[in-house]
N, CA, C and O atoms as a GROMACS GRO file, in nm:
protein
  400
    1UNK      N    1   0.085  -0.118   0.000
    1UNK     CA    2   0.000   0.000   0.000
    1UNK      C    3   0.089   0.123   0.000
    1UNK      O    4   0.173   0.146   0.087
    2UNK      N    5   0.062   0.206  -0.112
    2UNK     CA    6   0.122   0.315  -0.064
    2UNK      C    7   0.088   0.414   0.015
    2UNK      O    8  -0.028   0.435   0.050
    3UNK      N    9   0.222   0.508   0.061
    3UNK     CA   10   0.213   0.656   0.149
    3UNK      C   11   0.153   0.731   0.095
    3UNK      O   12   0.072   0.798   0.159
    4UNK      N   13   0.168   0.752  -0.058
    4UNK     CA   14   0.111   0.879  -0.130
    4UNK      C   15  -0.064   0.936  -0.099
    4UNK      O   16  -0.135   0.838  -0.077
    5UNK      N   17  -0.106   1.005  -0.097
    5UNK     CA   18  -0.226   1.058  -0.031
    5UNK      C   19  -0.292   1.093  -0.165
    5UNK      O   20  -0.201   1.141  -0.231
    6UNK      N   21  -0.412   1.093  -0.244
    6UNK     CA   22  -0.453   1.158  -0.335
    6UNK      C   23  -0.430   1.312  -0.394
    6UNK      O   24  -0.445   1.401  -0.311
    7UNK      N   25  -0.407   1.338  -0.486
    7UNK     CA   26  -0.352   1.425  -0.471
    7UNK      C   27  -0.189   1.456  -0.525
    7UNK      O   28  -0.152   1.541  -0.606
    8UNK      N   29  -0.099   1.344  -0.438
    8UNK     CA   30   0.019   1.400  -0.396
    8UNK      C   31   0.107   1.386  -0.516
    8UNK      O   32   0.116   1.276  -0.571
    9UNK      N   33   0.170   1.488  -0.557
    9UNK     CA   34   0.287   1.489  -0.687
    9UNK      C   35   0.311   1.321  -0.703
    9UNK      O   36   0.271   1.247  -0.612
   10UNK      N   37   0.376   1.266  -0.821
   10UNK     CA   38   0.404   1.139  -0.861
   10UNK      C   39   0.517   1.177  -0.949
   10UNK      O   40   0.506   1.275  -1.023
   11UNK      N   41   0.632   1.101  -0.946
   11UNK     CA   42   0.742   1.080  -1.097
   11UNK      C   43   0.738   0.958  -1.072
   11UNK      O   44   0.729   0.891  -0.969
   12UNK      N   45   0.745   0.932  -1.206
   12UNK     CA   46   0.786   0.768  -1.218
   12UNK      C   47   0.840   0.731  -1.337
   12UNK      O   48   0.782   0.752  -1.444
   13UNK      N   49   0.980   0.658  -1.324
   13UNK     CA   50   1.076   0.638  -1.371
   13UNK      C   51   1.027   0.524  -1.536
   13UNK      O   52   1.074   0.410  -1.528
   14UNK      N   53   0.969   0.543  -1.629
   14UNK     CA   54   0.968   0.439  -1.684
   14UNK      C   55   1.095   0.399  -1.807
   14UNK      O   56   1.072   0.315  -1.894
   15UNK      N   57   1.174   0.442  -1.801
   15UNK     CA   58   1.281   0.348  -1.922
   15UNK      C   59   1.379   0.521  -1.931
   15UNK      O   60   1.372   0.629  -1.874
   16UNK      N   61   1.473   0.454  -2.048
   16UNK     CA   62   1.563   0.567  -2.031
   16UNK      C   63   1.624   0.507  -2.199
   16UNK      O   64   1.571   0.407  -2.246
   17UNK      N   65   1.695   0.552  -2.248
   17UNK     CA   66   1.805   0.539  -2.372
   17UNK      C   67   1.901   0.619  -2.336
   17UNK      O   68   1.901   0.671  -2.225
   18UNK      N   69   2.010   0.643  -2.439
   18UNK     CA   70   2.140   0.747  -2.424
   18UNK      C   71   2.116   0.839  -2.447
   18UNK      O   72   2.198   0.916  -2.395
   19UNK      N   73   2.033   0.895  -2.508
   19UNK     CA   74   2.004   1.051  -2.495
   19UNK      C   75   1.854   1.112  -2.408
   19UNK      O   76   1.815   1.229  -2.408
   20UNK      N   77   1.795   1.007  -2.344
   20UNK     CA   78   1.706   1.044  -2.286
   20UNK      C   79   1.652   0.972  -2.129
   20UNK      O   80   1.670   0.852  -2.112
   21UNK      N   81   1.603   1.033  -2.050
   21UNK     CA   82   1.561   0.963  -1.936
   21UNK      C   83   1.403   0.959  -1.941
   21UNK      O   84   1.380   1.047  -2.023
   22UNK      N   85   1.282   0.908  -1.901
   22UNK     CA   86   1.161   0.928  -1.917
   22UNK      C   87   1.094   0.918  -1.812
   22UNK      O   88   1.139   0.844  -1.724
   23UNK      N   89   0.958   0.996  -1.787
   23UNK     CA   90   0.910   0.903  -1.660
   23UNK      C   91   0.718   0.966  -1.704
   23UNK      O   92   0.667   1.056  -1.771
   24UNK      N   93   0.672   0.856  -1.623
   24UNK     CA   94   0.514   0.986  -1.622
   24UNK      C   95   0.535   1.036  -1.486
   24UNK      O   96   0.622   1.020  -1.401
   25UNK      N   97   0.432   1.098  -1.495
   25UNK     CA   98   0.383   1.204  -1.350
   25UNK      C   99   0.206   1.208  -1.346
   25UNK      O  100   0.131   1.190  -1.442
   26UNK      N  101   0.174   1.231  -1.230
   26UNK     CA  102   0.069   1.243  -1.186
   26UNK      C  103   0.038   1.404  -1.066
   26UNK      O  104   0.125   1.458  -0.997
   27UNK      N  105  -0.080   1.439  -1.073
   27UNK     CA  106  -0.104   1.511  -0.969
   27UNK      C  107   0.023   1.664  -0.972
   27UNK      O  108   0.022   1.733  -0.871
   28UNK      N  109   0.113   1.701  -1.076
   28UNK     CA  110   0.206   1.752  -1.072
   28UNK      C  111   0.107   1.964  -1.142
   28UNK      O  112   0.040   2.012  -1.234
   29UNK      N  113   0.169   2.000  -1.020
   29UNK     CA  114   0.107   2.146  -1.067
   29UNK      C  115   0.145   2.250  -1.195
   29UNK      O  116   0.253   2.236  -1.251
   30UNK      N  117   0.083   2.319  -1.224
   30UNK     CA  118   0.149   2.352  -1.365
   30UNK      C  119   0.256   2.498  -1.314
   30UNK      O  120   0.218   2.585  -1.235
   31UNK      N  121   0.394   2.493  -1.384
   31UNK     CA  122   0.453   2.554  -1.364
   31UNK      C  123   0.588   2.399  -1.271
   31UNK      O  124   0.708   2.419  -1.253
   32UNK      N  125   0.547   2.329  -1.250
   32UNK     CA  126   0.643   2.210  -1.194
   32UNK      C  127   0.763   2.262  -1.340
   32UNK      O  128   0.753   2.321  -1.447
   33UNK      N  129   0.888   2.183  -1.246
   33UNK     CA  130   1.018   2.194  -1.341
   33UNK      C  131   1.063   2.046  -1.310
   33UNK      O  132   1.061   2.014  -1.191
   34UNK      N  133   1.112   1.934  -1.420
   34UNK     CA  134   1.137   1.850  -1.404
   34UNK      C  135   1.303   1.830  -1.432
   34UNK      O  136   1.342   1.858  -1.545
   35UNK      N  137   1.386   1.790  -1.348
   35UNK     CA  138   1.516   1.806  -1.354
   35UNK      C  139   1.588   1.651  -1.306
   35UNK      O  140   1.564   1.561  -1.226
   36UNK      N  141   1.698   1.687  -1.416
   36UNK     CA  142   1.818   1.524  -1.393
   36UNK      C  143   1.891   1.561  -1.262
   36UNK      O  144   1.935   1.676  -1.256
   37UNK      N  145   1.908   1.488  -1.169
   37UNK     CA  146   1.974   1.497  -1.016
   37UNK      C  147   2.114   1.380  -1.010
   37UNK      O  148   2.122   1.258  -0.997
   38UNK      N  149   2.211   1.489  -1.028
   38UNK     CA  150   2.355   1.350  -0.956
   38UNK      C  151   2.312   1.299  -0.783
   38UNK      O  152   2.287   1.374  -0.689
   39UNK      N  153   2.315   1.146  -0.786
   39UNK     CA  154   2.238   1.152  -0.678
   39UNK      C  155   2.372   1.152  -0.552
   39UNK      O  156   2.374   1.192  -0.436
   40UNK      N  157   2.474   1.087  -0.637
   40UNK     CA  158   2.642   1.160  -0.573
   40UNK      C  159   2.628   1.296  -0.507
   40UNK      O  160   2.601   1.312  -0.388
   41UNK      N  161   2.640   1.356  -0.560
   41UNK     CA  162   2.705   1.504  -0.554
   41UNK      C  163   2.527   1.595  -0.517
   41UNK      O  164   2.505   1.690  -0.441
   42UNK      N  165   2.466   1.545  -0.573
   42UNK     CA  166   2.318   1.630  -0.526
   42UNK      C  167   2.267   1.753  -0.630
   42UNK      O  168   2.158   1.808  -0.642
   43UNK      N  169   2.404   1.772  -0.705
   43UNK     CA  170   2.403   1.900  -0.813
   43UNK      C  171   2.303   1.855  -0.947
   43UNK      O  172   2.315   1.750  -1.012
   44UNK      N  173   2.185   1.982  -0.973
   44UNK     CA  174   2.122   1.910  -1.083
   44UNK      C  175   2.180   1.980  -1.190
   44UNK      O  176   2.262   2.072  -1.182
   45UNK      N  177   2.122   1.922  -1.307
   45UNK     CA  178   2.244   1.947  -1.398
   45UNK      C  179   2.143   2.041  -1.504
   45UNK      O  180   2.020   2.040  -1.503
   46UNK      N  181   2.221   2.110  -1.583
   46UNK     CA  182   2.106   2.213  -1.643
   46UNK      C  183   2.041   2.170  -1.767
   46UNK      O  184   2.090   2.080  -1.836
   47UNK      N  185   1.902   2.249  -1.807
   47UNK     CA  186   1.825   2.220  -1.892
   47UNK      C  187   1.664   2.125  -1.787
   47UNK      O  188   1.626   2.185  -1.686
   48UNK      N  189   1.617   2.041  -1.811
   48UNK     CA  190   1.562   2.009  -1.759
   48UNK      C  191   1.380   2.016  -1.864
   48UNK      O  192   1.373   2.039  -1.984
   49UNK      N  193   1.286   1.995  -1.789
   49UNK     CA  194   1.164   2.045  -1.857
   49UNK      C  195   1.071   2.106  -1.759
   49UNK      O  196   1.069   2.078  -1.640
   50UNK      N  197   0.977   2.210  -1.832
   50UNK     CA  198   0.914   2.270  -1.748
   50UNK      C  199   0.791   2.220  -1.797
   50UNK      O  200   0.769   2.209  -1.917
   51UNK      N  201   0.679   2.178  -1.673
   51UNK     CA  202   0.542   2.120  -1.725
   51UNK      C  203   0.444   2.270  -1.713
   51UNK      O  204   0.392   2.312  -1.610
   52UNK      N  205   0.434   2.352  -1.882
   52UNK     CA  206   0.357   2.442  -1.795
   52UNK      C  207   0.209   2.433  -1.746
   52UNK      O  208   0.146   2.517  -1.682
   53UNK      N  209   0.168   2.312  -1.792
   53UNK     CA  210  -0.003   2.298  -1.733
   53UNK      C  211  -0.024   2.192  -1.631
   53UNK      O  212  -0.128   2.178  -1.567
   54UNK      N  213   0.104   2.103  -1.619
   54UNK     CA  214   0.069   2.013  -1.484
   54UNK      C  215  -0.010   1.934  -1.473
   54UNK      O  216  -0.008   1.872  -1.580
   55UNK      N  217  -0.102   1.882  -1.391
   55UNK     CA  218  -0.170   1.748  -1.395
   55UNK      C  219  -0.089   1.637  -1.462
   55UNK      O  220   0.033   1.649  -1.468
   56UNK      N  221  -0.146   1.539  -1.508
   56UNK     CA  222  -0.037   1.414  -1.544
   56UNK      C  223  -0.044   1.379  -1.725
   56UNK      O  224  -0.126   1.413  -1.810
   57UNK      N  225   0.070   1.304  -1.735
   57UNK     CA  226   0.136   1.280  -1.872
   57UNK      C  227   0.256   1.244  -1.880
   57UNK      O  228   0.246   1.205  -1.763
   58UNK      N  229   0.347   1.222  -1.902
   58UNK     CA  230   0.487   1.120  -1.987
   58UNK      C  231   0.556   1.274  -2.013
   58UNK      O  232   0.500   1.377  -2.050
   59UNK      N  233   0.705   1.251  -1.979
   59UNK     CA  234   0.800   1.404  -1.992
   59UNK      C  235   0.936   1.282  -2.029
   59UNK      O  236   0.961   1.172  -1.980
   60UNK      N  237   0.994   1.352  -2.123
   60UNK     CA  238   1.107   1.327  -2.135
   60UNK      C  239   1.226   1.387  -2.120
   60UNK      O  240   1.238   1.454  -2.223
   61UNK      N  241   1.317   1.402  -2.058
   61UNK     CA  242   1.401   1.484  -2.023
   61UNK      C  243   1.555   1.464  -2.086
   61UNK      O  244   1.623   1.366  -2.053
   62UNK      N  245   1.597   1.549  -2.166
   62UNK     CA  246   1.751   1.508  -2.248
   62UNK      C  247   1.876   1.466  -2.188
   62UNK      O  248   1.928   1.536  -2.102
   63UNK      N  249   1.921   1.372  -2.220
   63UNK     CA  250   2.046   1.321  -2.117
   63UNK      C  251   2.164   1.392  -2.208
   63UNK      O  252   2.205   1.333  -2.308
   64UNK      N  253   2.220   1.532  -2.168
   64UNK     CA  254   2.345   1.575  -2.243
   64UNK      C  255   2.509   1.428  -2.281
   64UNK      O  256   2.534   1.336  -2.203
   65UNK      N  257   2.581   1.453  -2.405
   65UNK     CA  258   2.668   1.368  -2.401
   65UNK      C  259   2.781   1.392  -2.315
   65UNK      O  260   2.873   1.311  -2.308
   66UNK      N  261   2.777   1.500  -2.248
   66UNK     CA  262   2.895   1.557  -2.132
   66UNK      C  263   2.861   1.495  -2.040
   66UNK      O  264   2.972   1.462  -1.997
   67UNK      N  265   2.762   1.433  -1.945
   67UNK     CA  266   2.670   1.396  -1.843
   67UNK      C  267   2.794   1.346  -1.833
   67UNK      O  268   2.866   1.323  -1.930
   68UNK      N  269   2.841   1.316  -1.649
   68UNK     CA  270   2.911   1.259  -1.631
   68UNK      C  271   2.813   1.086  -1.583
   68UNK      O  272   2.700   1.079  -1.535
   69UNK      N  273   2.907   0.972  -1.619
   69UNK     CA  274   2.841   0.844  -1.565
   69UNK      C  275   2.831   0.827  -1.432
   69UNK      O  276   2.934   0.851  -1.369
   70UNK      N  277   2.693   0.777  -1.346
   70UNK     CA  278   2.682   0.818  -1.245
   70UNK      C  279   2.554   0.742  -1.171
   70UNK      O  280   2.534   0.631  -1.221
   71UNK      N  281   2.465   0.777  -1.068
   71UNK     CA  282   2.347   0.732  -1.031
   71UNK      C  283   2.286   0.873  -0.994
   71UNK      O  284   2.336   0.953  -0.914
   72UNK      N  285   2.158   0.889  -1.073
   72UNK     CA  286   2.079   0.980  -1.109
   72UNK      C  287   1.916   0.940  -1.068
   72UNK      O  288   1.856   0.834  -1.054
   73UNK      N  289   1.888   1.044  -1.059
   73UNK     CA  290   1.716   1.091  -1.053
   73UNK      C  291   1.682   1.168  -1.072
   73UNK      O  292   1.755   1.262  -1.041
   74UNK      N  293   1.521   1.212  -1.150
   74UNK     CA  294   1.471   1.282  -1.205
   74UNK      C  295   1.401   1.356  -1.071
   74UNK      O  296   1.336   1.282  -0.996
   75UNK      N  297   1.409   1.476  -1.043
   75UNK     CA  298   1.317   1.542  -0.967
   75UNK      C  299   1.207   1.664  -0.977
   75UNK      O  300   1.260   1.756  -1.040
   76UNK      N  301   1.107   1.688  -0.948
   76UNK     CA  302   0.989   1.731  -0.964
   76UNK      C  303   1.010   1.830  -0.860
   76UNK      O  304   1.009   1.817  -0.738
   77UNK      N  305   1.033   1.962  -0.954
   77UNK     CA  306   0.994   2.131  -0.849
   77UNK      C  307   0.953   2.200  -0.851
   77UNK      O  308   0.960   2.266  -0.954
   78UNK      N  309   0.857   2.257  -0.715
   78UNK     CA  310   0.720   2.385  -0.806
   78UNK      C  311   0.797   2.478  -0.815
   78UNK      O  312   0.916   2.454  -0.798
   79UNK      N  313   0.756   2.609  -0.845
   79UNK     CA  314   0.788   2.696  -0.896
   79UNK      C  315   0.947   2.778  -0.823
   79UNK      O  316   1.048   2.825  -0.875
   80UNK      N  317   0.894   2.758  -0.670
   80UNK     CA  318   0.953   2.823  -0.579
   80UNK      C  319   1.127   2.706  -0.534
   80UNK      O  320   1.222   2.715  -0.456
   81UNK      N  321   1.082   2.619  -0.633
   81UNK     CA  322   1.226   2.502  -0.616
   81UNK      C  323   1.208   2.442  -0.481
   81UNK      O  324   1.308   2.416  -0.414
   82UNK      N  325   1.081   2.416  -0.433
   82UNK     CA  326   1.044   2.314  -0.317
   82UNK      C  327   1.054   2.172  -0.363
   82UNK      O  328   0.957   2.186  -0.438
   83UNK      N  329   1.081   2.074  -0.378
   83UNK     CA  330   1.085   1.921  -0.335
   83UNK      C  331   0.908   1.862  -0.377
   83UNK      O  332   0.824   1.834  -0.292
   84UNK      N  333   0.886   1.855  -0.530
   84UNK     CA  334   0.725   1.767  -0.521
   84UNK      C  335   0.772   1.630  -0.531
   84UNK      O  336   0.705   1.568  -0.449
   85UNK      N  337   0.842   1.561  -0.581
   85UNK     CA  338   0.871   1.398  -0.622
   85UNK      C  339   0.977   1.397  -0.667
   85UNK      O  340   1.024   1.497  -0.721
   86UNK      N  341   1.060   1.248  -0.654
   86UNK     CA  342   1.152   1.221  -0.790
   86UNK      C  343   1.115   1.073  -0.757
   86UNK      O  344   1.048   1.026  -0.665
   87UNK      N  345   1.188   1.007  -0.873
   87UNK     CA  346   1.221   0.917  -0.900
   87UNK      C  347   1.274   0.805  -0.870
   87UNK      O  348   1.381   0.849  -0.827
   88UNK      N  349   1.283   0.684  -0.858
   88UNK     CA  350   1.378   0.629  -0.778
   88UNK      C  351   1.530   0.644  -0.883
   88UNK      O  352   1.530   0.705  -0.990
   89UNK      N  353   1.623   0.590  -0.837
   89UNK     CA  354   1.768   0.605  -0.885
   89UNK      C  355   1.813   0.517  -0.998
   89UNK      O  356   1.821   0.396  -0.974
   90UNK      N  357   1.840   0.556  -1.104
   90UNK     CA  358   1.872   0.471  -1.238
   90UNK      C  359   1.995   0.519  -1.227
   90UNK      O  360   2.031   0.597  -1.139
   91UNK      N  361   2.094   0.456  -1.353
   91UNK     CA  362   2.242   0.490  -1.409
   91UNK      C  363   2.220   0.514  -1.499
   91UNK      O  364   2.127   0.476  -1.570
   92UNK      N  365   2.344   0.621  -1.528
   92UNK     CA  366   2.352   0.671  -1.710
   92UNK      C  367   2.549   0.642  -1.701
   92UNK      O  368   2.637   0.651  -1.615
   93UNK      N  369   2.540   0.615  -1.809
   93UNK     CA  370   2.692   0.543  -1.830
   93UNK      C  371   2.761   0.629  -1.905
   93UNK      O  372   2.675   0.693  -1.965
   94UNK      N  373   2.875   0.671  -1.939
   94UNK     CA  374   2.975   0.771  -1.974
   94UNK      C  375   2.988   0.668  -2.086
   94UNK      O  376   2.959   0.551  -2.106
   95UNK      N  377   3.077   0.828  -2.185
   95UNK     CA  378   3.122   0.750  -2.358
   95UNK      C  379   3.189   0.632  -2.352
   95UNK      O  380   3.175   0.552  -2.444
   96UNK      N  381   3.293   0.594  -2.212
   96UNK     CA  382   3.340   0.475  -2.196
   96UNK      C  383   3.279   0.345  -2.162
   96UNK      O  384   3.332   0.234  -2.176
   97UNK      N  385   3.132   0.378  -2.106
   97UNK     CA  386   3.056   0.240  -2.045
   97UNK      C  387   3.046   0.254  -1.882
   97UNK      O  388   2.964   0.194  -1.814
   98UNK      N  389   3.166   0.364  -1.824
   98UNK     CA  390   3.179   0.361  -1.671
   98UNK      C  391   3.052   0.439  -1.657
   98UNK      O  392   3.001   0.526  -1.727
   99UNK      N  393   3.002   0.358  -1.501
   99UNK     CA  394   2.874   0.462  -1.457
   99UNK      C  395   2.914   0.524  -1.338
   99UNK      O  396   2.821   0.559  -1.264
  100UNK      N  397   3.080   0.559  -1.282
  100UNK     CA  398   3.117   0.646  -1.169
  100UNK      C  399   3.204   0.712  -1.176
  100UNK      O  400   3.234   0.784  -1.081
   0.00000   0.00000   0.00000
């Protein structure tokens, strides 16, 4: 059973390729900013997507070829850069194959 309450922001992680990470969302307000998170270092990395009407739908977010390889999550922020959701933690792998 889940914690989540009706209502409450949702990301969810569904698949990824090399140039992209994906997820849907639910319950997400319009004006949310959806952003790639080093889950290392905590620094998000720039670009990202902005949902400007919110409620739910599928976002894809661009994985740059500079990205360093790493363990990442997508996170969900209203306007004011408060904390609505992320993701659980996937890898994206560097031009070499390393993911650290």
């Amino acid at each position: 059973m889940s914690d989540a309450q009706p209502g409450d922001p949702r990301l969810d992680y569904t698949g990824q390729t090399k140039a992209a990470v994906n997820a849907d969302y639910t319950d997400m307000p319009g004006g949310a900013q959806i952003v790639l998170v080093n889950k290392t270092s905590g620094a998000a990395l720039d670009g990202g997507t902005l949902l400007d009407s919110g409620g739910a739908g599928s976002v894809s977010v661009s994985i740059d070829a500079s990205t360093p390889g790493g363990q990442y999550v997508l996170v969900a922020t209203d306007a004011t850069g408060n904390e609505l959701a992320q993701t659980v933690a996937f890898y994206i792998s560097d031009d070499s194959g390393s993911t650290l």
